[in-house]
N, CA, C and O of each residue as an XYZ file, in Angstrom:
300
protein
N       0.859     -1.182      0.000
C       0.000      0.000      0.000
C       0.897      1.234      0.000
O       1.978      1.131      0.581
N       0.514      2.613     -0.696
C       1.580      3.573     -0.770
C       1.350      4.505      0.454
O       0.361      4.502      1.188
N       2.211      5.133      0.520
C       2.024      6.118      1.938
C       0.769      6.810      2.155
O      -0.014      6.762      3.104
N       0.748      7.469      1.059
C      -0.958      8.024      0.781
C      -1.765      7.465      1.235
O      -2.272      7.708      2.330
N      -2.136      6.351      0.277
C      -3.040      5.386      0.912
C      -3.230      5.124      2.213
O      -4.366      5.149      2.688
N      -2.046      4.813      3.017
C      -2.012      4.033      4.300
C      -2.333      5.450      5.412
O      -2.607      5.404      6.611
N      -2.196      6.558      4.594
C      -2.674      7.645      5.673
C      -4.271      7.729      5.366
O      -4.927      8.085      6.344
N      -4.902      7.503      4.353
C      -6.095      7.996      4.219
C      -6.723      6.960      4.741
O      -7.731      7.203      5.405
N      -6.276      5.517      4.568
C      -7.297      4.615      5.183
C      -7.048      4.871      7.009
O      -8.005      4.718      7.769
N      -5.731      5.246      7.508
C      -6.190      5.691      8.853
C      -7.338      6.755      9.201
O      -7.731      6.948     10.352
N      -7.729      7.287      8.301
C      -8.364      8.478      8.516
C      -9.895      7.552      7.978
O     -10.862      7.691      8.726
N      -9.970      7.190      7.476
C     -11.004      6.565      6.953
C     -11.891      5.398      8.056
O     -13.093      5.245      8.273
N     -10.687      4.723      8.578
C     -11.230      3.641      9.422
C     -11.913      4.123     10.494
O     -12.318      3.092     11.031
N     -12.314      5.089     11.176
C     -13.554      4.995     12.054
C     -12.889      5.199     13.004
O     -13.179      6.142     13.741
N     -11.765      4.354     13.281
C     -11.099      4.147     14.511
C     -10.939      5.220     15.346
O     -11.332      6.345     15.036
N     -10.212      4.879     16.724
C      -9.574      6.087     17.547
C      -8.390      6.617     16.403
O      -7.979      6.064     15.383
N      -8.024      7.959     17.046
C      -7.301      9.212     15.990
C      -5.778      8.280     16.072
O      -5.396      7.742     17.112
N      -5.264      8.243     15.172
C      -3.961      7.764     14.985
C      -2.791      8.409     15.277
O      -1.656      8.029     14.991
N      -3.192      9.637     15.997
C      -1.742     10.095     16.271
C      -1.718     10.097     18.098
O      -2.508     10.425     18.982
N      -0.317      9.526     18.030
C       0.061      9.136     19.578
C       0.892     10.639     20.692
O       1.496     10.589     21.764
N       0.547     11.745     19.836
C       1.193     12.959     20.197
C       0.150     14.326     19.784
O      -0.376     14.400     18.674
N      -0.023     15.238     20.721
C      -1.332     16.363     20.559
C      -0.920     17.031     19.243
O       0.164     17.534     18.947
N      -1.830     16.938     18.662
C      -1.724     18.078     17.026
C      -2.186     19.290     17.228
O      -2.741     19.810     16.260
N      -2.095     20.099     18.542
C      -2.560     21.385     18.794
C      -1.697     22.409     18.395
O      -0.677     22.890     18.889
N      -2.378     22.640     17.336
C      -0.924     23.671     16.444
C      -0.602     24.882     17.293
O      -1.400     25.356     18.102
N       0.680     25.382     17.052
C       0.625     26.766     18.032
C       1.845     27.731     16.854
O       2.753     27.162     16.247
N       1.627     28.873     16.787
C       2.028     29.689     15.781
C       1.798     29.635     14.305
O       0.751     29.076     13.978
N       2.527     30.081     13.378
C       1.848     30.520     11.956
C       2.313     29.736     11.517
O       3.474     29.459     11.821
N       1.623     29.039     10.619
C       2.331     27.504      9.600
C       3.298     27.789      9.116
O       4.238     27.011      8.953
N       3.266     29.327      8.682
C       3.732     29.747      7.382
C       5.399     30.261      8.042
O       6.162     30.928      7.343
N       5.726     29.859      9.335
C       7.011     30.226      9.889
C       7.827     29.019     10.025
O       7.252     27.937      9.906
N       9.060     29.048     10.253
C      10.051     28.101     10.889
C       9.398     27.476     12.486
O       9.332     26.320     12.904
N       8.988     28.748     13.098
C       8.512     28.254     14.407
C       7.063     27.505     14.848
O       6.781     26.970     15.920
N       6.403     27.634     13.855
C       5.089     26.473     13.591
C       5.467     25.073     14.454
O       6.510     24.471     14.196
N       4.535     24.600     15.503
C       4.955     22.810     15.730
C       3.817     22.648     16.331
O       3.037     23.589     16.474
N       3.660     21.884     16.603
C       2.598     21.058     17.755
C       2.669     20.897     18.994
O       3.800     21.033     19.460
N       1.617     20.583     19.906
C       1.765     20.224     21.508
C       3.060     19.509     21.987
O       3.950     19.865     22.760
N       2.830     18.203     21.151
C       3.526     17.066     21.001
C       3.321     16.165     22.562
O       4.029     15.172     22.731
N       2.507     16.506     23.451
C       2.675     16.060     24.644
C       1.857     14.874     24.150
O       1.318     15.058     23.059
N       1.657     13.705     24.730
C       0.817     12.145     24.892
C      -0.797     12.840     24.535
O      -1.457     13.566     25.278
N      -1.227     12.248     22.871
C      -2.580     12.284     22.962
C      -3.384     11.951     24.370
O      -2.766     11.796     25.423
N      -5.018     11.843     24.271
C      -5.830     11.873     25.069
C      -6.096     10.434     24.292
O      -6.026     10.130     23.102
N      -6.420      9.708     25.442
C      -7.303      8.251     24.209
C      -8.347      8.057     23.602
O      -9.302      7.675     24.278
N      -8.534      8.244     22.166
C      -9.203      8.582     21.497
C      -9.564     10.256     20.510
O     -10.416     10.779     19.791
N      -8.066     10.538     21.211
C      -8.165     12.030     20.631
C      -6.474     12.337     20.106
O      -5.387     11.938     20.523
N      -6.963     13.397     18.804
C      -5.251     13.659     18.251
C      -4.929     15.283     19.155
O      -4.280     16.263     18.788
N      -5.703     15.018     20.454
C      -4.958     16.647     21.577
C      -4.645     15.540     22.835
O      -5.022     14.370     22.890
N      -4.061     16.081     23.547
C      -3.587     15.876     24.967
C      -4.943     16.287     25.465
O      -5.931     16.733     24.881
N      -4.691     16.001     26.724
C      -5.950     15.998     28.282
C      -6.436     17.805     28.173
O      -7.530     18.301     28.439
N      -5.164     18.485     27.683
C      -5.107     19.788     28.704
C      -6.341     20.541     27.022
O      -7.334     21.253     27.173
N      -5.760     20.029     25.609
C      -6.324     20.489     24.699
C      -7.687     20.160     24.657
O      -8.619     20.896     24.335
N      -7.719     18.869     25.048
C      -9.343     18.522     24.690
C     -10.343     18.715     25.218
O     -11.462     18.518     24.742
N      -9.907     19.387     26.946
C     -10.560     20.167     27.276
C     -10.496     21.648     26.696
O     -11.425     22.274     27.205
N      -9.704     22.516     25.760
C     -10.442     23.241     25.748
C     -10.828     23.169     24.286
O     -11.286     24.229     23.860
N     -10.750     22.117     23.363
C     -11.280     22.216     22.312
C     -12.957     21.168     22.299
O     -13.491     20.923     21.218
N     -13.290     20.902     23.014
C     -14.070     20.252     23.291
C     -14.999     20.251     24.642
O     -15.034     19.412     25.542
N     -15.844     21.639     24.466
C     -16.631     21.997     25.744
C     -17.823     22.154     25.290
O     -18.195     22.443     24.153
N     -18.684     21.857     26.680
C     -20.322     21.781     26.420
C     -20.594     22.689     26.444
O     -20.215     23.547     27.240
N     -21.895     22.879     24.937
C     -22.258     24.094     24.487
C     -22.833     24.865     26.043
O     -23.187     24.188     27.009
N     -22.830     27.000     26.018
C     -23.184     27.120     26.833
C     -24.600     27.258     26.421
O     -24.903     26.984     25.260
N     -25.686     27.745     27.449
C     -26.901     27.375     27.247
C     -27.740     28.788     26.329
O     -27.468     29.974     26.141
N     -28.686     28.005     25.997
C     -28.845     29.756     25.138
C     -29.946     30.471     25.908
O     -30.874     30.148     26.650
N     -29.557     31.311     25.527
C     -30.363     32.636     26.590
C     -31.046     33.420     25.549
O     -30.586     33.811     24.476
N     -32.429     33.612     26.134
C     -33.622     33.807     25.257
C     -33.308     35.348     24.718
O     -32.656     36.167     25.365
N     -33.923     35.598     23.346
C     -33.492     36.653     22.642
C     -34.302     37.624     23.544
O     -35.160     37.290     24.361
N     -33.816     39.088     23.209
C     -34.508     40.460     23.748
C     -35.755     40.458     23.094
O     -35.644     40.655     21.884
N     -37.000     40.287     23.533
C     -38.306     41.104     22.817
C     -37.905     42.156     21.819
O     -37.335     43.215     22.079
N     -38.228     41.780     20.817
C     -38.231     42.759     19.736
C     -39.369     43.819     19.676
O     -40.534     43.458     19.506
N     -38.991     45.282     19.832
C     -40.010     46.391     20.138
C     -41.164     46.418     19.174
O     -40.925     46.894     18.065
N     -42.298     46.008     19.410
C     -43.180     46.309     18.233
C     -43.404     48.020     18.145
O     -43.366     48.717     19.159
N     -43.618     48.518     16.918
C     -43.779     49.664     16.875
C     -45.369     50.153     16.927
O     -46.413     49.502     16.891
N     -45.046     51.891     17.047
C     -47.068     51.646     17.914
C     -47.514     51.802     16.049
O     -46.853     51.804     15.010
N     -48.787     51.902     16.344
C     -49.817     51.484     15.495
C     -50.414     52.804     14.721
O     -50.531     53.730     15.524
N     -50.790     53.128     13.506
C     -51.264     54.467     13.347
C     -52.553     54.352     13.894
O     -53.275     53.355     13.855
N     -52.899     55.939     14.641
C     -54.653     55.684     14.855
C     -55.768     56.133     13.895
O     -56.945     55.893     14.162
């Protein structure tokens, strides 16, 4: 199987995330200094403990819109 392949069917299989190190990017891709967490994924996740809490939080609750002013009426 070619490299390609063998990355897309990881991505494909359903499975837990295949990477054994946090992919929490930090700085601009587009620099030398671009890298990752790299600390021990979470199991079942491509972030560490500390990322997946904060990339992964319960929605907060929604709070009912303002009454919209009806306007008065001609008499």
């Amino acid at each position: 199987m070619s490299s390609a392949r063998h990355i897309l069917s990881l991505f494909r299989s359903g499975d837990a995330s295949p990477f054994k190190s946090c992919q929490w990017p930090f700085g601009d891709p587009s620099t030398k200094e671009f890298h990752f967490c790299g600390e021990k994924s979470a199991e079942g996740f491509s972030y560490c403990a500390k990322h997946v809490a904060m990339a992964y939080r319960e929605p907060e609750p929604r709070r009912n819109p303002a009454p919209i002013p009806i306007g008065r009426r001609a008499a």
